[in-house]
C-alpha positions as CSV (number, residue, x, y, z in Angstrom):
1,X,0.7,19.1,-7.1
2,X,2.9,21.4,-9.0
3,X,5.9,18.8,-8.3
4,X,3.7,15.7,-9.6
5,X,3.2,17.8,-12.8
6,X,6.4,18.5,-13.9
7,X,8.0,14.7,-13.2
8,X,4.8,13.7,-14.8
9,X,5.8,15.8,-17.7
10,X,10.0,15.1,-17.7
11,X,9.1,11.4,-17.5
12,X,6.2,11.4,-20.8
13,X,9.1,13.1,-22.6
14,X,11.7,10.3,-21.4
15,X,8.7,7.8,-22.5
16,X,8.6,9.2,-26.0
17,X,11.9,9.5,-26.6
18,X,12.7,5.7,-25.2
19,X,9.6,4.9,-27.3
20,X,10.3,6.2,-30.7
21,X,13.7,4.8,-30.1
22,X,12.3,2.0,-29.5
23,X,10.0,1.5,-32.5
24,X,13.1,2.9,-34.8
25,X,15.2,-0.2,-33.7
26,X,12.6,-3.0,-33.8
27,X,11.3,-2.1,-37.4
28,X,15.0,-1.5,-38.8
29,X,15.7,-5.5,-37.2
30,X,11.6,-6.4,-38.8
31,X,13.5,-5.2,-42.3
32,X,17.1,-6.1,-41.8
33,X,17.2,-8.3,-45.1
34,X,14.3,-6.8,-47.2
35,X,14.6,-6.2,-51.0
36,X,12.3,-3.2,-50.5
37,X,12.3,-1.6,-46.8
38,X,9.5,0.7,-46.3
39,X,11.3,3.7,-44.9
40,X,12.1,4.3,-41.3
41,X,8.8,3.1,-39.6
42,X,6.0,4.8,-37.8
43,X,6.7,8.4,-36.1
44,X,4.8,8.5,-32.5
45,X,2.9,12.2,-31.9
46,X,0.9,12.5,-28.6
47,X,-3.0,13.9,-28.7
48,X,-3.9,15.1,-25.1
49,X,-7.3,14.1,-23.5
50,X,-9.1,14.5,-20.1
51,X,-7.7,11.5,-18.8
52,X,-5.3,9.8,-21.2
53,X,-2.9,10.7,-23.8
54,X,-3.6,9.0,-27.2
55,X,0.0,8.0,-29.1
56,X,-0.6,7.8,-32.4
57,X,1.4,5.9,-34.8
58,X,1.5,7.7,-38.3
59,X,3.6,6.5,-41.0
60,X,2.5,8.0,-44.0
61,X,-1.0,8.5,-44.1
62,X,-2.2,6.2,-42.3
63,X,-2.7,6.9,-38.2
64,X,-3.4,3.9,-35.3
65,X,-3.9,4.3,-31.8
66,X,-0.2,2.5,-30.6
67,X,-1.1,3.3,-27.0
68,X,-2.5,5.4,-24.2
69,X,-1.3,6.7,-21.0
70,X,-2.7,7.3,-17.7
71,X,-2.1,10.7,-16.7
72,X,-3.1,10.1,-12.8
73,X,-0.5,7.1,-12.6
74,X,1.6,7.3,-15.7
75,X,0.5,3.5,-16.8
76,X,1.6,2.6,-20.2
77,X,-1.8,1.0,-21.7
78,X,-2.5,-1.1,-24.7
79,X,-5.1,0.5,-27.5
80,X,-8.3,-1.2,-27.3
81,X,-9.3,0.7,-30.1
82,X,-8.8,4.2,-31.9
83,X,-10.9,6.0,-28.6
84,X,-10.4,3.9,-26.2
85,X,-7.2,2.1,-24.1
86,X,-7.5,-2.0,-22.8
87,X,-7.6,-1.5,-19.1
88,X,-7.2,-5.0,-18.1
89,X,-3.6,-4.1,-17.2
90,X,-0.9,-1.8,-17.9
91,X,2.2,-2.9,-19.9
92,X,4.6,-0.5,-18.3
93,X,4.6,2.9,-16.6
94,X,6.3,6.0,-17.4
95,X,7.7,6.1,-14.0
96,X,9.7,2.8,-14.3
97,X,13.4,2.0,-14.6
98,X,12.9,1.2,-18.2
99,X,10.3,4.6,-18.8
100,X,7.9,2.3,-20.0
101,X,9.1,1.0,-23.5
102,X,9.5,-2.6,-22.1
103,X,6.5,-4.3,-24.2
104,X,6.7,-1.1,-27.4
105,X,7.3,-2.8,-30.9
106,X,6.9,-0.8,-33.7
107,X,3.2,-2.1,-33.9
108,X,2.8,-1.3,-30.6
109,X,2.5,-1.9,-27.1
110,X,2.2,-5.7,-26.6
């Protein structure tokens, strides 16, 4: 179990990296050309839970779920709402070749 933990643990910190990366690249290309870009785009924290990890997307004051993740299987999933992910599938997993990011833009997980 100890194992699981920590690969659970080196690949969420892959995933956030790869995901704030991620969102950094796609808003600079959603402003390339703007008269008045809004700054360098959302900055993705993690909030732990019982079961899945909230990212939040803050960018100024303002805060939106982006996504959650599974922390029994490390499944990338779309925010339903502020509380609560969309289960009806997972857009990734933390575990994959790409860690996950392959559906994150920077409004979130599509």
């Amino acid at each position: 179990m100890a194992q699981q933990q920590t690969d659970f643990g080196v690949a969420f910190v892959e995933f956030m990296n790869a995901a704030q990366q991620k969102v950094a690249a796609d808003y600079a290309a959603w402003t390339k050309g703007s008269k008045n870009p809004m700054g360098s785009g959302p900055k993705l924290e993690p909030m732990g839970g019982p079961r899945y990890i909230r990212i939040v997307s803050e960018d100024g004051t303002s805060r939106s779920s982006f996504c959650f993740i599974d922390k029994t299987t490390g499944d990338v999933l779309k925010a339903a709402s502020w509380k609560a992910p969309a289960k009806n599938f997972a857009r990734g997993n933390i575990f994959d070749d790409q860690h996950g990011v392959g559906r994150v833009r920077w409004t979130g997980v599509a």
